[in-house]
Each structure stands twice: as C-alpha cells, then as structure tokens.
C-alpha positions in Angstrom: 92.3 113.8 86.2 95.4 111.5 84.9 98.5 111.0 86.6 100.0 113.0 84.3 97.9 116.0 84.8 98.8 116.0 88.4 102.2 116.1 87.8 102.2 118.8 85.3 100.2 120.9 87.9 101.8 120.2 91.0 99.7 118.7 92.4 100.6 115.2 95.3 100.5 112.0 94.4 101.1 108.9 96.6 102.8 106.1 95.4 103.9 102.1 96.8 107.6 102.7 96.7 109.1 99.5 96.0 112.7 99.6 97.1 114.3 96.9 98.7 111.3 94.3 97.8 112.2 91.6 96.1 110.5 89.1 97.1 107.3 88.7 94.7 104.8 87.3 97.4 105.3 90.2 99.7 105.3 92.6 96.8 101.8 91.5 95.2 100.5 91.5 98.8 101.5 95.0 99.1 100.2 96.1 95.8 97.2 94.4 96.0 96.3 96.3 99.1 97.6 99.2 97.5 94.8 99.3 94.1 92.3 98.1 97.0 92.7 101.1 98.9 93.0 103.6 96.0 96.7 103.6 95.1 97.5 103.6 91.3 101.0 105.2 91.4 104.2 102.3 91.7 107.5 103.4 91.8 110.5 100.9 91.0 114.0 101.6 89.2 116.4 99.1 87.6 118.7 98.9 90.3 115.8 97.4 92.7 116.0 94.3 90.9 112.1 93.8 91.0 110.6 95.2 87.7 109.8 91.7 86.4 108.2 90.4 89.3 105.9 93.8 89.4 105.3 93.3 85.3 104.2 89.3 86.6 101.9 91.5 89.0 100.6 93.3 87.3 98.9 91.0 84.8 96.9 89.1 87.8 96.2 92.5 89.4 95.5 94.6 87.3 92.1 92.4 86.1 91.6 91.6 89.5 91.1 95.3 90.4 89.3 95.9 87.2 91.7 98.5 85.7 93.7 98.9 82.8 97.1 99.8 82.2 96.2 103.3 81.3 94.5 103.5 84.9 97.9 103.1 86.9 101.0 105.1 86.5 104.6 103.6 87.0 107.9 104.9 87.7 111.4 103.5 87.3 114.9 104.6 87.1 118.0 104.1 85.1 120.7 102.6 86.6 123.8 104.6 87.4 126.0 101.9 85.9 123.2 102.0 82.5 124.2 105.6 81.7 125.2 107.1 78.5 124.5 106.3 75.4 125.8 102.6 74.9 123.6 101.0 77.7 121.0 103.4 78.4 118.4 102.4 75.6 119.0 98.8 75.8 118.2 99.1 79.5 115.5 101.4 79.4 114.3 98.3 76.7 114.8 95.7 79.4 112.9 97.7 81.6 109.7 97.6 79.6 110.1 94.3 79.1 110.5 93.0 82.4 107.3 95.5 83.4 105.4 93.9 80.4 104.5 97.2 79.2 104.5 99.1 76.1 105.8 102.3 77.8 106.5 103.5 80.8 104.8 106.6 82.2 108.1 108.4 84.1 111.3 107.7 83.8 114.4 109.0 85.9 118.0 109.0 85.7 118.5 107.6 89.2 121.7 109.6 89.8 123.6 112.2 88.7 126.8 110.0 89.0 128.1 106.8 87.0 128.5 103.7 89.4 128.5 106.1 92.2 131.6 107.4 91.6 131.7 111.2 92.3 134.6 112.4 90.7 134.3 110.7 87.5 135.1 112.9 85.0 132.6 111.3 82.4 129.7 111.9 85.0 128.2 115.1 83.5 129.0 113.5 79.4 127.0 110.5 80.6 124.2 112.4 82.0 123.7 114.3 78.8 123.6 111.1 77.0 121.1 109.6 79.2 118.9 112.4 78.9 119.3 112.5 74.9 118.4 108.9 74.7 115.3 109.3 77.1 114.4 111.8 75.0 114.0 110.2 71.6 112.1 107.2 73.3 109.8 109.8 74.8 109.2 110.9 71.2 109.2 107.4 70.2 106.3 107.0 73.0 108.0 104.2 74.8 108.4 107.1 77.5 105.5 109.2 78.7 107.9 111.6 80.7 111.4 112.0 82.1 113.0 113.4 85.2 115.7 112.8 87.8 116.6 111.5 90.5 118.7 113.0 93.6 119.9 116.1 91.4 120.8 119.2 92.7 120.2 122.7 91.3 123.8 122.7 89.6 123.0 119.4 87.8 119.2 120.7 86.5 120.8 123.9 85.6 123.7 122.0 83.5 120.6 120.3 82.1 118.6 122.8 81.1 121.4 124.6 79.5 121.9 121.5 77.1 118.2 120.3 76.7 115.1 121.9 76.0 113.2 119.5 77.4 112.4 120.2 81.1 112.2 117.0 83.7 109.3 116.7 84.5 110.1 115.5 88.1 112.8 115.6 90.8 112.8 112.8 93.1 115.0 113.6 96.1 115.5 112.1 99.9 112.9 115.1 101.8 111.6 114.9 105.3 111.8 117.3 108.5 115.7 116.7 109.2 116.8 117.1 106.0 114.7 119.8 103.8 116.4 121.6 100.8 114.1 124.4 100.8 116.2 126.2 98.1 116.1 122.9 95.9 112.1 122.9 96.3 111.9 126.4 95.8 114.3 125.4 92.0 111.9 122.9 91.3 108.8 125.2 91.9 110.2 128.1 89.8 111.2 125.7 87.0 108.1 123.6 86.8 109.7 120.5 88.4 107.5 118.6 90.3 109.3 117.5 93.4 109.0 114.3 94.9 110.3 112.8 98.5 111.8 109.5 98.9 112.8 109.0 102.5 109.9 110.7 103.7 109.6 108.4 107.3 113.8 108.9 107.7 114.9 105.3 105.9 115.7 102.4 107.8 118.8 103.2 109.3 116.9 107.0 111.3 113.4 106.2 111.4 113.6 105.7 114.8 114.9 109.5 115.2 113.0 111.0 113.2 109.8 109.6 115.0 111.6 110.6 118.3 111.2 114.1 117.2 109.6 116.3 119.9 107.5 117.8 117.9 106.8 115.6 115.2 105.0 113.2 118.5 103.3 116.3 119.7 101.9 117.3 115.6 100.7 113.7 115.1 98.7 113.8 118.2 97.7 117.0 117.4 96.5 115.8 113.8 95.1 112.0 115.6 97.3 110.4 113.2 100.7 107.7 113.0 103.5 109.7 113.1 104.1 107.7 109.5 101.2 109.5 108.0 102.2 112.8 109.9 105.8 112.7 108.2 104.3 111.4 105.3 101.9 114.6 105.2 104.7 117.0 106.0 105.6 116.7 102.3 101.8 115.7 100.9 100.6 119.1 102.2 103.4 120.8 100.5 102.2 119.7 97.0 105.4 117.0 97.6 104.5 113.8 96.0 105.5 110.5 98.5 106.4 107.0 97.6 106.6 105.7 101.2 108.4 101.5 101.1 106.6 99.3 103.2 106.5 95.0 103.1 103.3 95.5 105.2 100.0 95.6 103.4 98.5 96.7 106.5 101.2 100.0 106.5 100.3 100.5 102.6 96.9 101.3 103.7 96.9 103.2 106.9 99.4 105.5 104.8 96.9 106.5 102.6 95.2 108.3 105.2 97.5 111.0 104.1 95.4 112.1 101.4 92.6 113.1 104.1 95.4 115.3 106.1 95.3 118.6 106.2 98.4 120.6 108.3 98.3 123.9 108.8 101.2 126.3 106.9 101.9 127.4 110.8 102.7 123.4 111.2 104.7 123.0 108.2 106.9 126.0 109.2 107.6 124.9 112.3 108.7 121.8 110.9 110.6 123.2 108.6 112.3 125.6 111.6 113.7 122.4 112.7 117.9 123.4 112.4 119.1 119.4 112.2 120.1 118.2 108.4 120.6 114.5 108.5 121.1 113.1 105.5 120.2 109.2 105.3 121.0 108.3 101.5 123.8 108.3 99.2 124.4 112.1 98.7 124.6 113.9 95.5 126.3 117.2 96.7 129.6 115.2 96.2 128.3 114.9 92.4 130.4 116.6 89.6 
C-alpha cells in the first residue's frame, strides 16, 4: 500500500521528523537508521532550514537502501513569512529544488498566521492565497497533496468554505497533556488525516510528560520506553507521528511503535487526564 493510500484511509504512519537538525552528519545518521529499520516517511518544512542537506541525503541513501524515490514519502511546509501569492510558489519552487525532487508528496501551510503575527489582518487573505497556489501546483503535479499545519476547526472551516479541495492532513502539537479531542473528532468527520507533532512533550516538558503517573505505570504495563508508549498513545488512535530525534539509536527503538497495541480502556484513561499544556506556538490566538 503507498503512502498515499494510508493517508487517504486513516490509517498511522511514522515518520523521522526533522526539526531542529541542521547539521547534515547527524541528519544522514539518523535517516540512514531510519530506511534500515523500515522508515520511509521524512518530514521537513522550509523554516527548518535543512531541505537541501536532506535532498544531498537522499541521493547517497536512497541507492544505498535500494529504493527509489517513489518508495519514500516527504513532507515539508511553507513558511509563514512565504505566504500568499507573491512568495508562495517561488518557495514552494525552492523547496523542490533544495530536496532535488521533481514533486513533493505533502505539502502544508505551516501556520495559519503570517510571520507569526496573530492579529494581522491579511492572515486569513494570505491563507487563501497559499492554498490557491498549492493547489494549481498539485494539478501541475509538482504537489502530490496538500494540508495544514496547526489549524484549528475555524481555520479548516474558513477553508473549506473557499476551496473545494479538502487537506488532506492536519498536523497539530497532540500528546496526553494537551488532546483536542473536538479538533480530532473535525478531522475524522471531514476526512482529515490528523497528524501529532509533539507527541513525547517537546524539549522544553518532556521531562513532565514522562513524569506522568500513569504514563510510567502504562509503559510498564505495555514493557515498553515511555517514548514509544507516548508515541503509541496517538499511533493506536490512527494518529500519524513524526517523533525528532539526533539519535539513530532513538530512531529505531521508536519504531517499535508499530508493534504496540493499547487497549481503548488505556487510551481513555489517557485521554481522562484534565491537564492541557500546550508546548508550541499556539494557533487559538490565529485570526
């Protein structure tokens, strides 16, 4: 089954997210362990800074692997300063480019915002500008699919009033202390596949998050890293993961996630859990 298929029928993926790795040795370390242990999902975006370096990876590992570029599947996102319609094509451009690719399977508008400014006025003529331009190169094939990034049910519904064209994905922070179960619940009834970024808290609460009572008490329950348990919380939701890691050794003892199975009795009481910490920029602010 392709990529593609999975996303179209809900059905987990994991990916190597990328953010915050720029330096190319530790990246193709990473990625290499990543094809070795079965990944073929990377996810990148413009504002990472590391697309060229992961289109110089690809060309050694990729052969190296033996696969072919149809066999992998790559994300990125446009930039919140490349919205509307006078940078957003030449960037989207750049992008392939820098990945050395003829199209990109899944592309995002990173933010609902323009350079993260919440009140700007121009934010929702941008977004609609973005999304027309995505659009026509997704006809033009340079796109496989487009989706979002960090948008909230007012945002999709703004865009689905304008567009006909559905994103295909929602990619939004998701773990046990901060759930938006009505957002999910959006997503399932509109066909959005929902991804979680964030799933093991971010830097700045991992160490919270994995202090969780019950969280410990699941993962020796399920004999597993309380990474892959938090990781799994979302996997055995149908919630695609992109977990970050710089160590190769990480990349592959969080693939163990796609052997994990948690009972809907474990994912609720997860999901009881009242605390909402939000670790990321925040898009509720968004106009």
């Amino acid at each position: 089954m392709s990529h593609h298929d999975y996303v179209k029928q809900n059905m987990p993926l994991i990916g190597i997210g990328t953010w915050q790795i720029t330096k190319e040795e530790i990246l193709h370390k990473v990625i290499d362990a990543g094809f070795e242990a079965g990944y073929r999902f990377i996810d990148t975006a413009q504002v990472y800074g590391n697309e060229a370096a992961i289109g110089r990876i690809l060309e050694t590992l990729l052969p190296k692997h033996g696969l072919n570029r149809e066999d992998i599947w790559i994300t990125s996102k446009l930039s919140p300063s490349n919205a509307g319609l006078k940078s957003a094509r030449k960037s989207i451009e750049g992008s392939l480019k820098n990945l050395k690719v003829e199209y990109i399977d899944l592309l995002l508008i990173h933010w609902p915002g323009s350079k993260l400014k919440s009140e700007n006025p121009k934010n929702k003529t941008l977004r609609d500008e973005s999304w027309k331009v995505m659009c026509e190169m997704m006809d033009e094939g340079k796109l496989k699919s487009i989706g979002v990034s960090n948008f909230e049910i007012s945002h999709l519904e703004e865009l689905k009033n304008n567009s006909e064209i559905v994103p295909a994905v929602n990619q939004v922070e998701y773990h046990p202390h901060f759930h938006q179960d009505d957002l999910v619940r959006y997503c399932r009834e509109n066909d959005i596949h929902f991804q979680a970024y964030s799933s093991l808290g971010s830097p700045t609460y991992r160490a919270e998050l994995s202090e969780e009572p019950i969280i410990k008490k699941m993962a020796k329950k399920y004999k597993v890293d309380i990474p892959v348990l938090l990781l799994g919380f979302a996997y055995c939701q149908g919630i695609s993961v992109l977990p970050r890691t710089t160590s190769a050794e990480h990349v592959v003892s969080n693939y163990q996630v796609t052997k994990l199975t948690i009972s809907q009795e474990d994912i609720d009481s997860l999901l009881a859990l009242k605390v909402e910490h939000k670790t990321c920029w925040d898009p509720r602010v968004v106009v």
